[in-house]
C-alpha positions in Angstrom: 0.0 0.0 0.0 1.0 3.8 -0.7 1.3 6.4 1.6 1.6 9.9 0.6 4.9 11.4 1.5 5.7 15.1 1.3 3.8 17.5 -0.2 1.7 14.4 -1.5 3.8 12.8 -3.4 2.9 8.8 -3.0 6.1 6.4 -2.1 5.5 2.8 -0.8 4.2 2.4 3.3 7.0 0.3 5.2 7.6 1.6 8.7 10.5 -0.7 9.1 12.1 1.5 6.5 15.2 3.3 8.0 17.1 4.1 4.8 17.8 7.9 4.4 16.3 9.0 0.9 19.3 10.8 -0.1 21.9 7.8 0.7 19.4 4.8 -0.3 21.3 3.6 -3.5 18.8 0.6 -3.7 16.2 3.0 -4.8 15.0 2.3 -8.4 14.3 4.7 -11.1 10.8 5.5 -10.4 11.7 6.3 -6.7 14.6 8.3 -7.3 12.5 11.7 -8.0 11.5 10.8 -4.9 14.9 10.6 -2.8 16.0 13.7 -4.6 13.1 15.7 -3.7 13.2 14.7 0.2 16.7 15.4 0.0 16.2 18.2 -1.6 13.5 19.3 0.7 16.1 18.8 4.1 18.2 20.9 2.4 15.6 23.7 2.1 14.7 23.1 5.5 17.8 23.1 7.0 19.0 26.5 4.8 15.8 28.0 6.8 16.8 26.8 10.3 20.4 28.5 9.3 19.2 31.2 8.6 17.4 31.9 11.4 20.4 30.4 13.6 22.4 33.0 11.7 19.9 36.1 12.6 20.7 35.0 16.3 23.9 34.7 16.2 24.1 38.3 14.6 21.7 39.5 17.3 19.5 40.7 13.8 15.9 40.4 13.3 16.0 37.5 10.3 14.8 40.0 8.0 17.6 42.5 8.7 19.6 39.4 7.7 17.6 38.8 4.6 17.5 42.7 3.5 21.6 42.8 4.0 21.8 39.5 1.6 19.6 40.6 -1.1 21.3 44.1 -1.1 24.7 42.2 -1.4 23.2 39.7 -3.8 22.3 43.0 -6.0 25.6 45.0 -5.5 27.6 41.6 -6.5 25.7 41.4 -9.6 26.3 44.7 -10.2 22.4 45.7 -10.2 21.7 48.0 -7.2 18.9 48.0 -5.7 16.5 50.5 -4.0 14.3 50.4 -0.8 11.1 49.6 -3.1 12.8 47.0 -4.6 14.2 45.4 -1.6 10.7 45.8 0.0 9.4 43.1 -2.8 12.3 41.1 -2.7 11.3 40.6 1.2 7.6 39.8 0.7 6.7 42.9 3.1 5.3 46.3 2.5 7.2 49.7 1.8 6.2 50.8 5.3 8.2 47.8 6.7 10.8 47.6 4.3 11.5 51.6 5.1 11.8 50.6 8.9 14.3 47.5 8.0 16.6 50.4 5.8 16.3 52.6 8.1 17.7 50.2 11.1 20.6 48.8 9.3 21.6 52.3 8.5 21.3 53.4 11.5 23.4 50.2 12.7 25.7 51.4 10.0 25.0 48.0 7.9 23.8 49.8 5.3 24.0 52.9 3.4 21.7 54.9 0.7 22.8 56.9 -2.2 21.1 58.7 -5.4 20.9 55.8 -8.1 23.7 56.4 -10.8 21.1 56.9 -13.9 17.9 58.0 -12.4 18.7 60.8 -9.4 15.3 60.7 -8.3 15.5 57.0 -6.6 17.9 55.5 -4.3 20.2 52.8 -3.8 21.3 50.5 -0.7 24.5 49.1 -0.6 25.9 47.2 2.2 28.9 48.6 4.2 32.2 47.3 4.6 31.6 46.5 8.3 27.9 45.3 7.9 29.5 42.3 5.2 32.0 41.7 7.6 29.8 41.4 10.2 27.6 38.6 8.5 30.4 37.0 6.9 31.9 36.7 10.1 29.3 33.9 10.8 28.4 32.6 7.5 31.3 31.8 6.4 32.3 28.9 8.2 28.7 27.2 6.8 29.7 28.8 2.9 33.1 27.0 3.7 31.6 23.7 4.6 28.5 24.0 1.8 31.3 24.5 -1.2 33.5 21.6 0.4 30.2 19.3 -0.6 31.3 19.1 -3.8 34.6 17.9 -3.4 35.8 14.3 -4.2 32.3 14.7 -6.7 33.2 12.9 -10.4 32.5 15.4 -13.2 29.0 13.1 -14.3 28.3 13.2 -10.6 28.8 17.1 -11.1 26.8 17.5 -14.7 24.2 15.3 -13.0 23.7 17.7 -9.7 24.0 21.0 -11.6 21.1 19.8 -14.3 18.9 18.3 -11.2 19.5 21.8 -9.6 19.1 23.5 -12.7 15.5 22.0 -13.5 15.1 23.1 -9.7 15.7 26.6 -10.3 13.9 26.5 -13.2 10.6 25.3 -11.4 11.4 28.0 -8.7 11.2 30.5 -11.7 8.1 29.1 -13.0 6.1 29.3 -10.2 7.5 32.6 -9.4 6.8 34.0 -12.8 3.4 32.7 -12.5 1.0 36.2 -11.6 -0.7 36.2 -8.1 -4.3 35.3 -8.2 -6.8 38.2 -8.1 -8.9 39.3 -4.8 
């Protein structure tokens, strides 16, 4: 008999079963969409718990922590961002998003400056200090995420990056898709 398993998907109903989806290389075919999509789902989960272990260790409301990433995500890329901007990119309002800027200035995490092209907006950009600060603790888990990959062969490699590809590529899908209507 079939049980449903995360999210619904169906996988077979042996309680007796103490193989770890990710490890179990006796899985077949059919149930290996399934061991990549727990594992893939413990990942998730555990990126959230560290992310939150990380806002406590910084002594940083979470999304402080999240505002400072995506502002150091944008400046990276070489695409600055703006407080309306970041506001979206958080999932709150402007209101909220004004109060997050306004803190991590204050905190001296952050800074705002007139847009290069458009003087009329802002942009945020994270401070030498406020990086330092959440490198400080992140990158002891960025050190031990990129050693993960090590001793990989490169099929093992081609075969991760085009699972995590199609990932992404769902990610984008559903994020592309417009919000229903009130």
């Amino acid at each position: 008999m079939a049980q449903r398993g995360s999210f619904g998907a169906d996988r077979p109903s042996d309680s007796t079963d103490t193989r770890h989806p990710a490890t179990d290389t006796s899985a077949t075919d059919a149930s290996a969409g399934d061991a990549l999509s727990e594992a893939l789902r413990e990942v998730l989960t555990l990126t959230q718990l560290a992310r939150a272990a990380l806002a406590e260790r910084l002594g940083m409301p979470l999304t402080n922590v999240e505002a400072v990433e995506h502002v150091a995500m944008a400046q990276g890329a070489g695409e600055p961002i703006g407080p309306v901007e970041l506001s979206r990119r958080l999932g709150v309002t402007s209101a909220a998003g004004t109060q997050s800027v306004n803190r991590l200035v204050a905190e001296g995490h952050m800074t705002r400056g007139p847009h290069p092209r458009d003087g009329r907006r802002q942009i945020l950009n994270v401070t030498d200090s406020g990086f330092d600060h959440v490198m400080g603790e992140l990158a002891p888990l960025l050190g031990l995420v990129f050693r993960a990959s090590d001793g990989l062969s490169g099929e093992e490699r081609a075969g991760a990056l085009h699972y995590l590809g199609r990932v992404a590529a769902a990610y984008r899908a559903y994020l592309a898709r417009s919000a229903p209507e009130d």
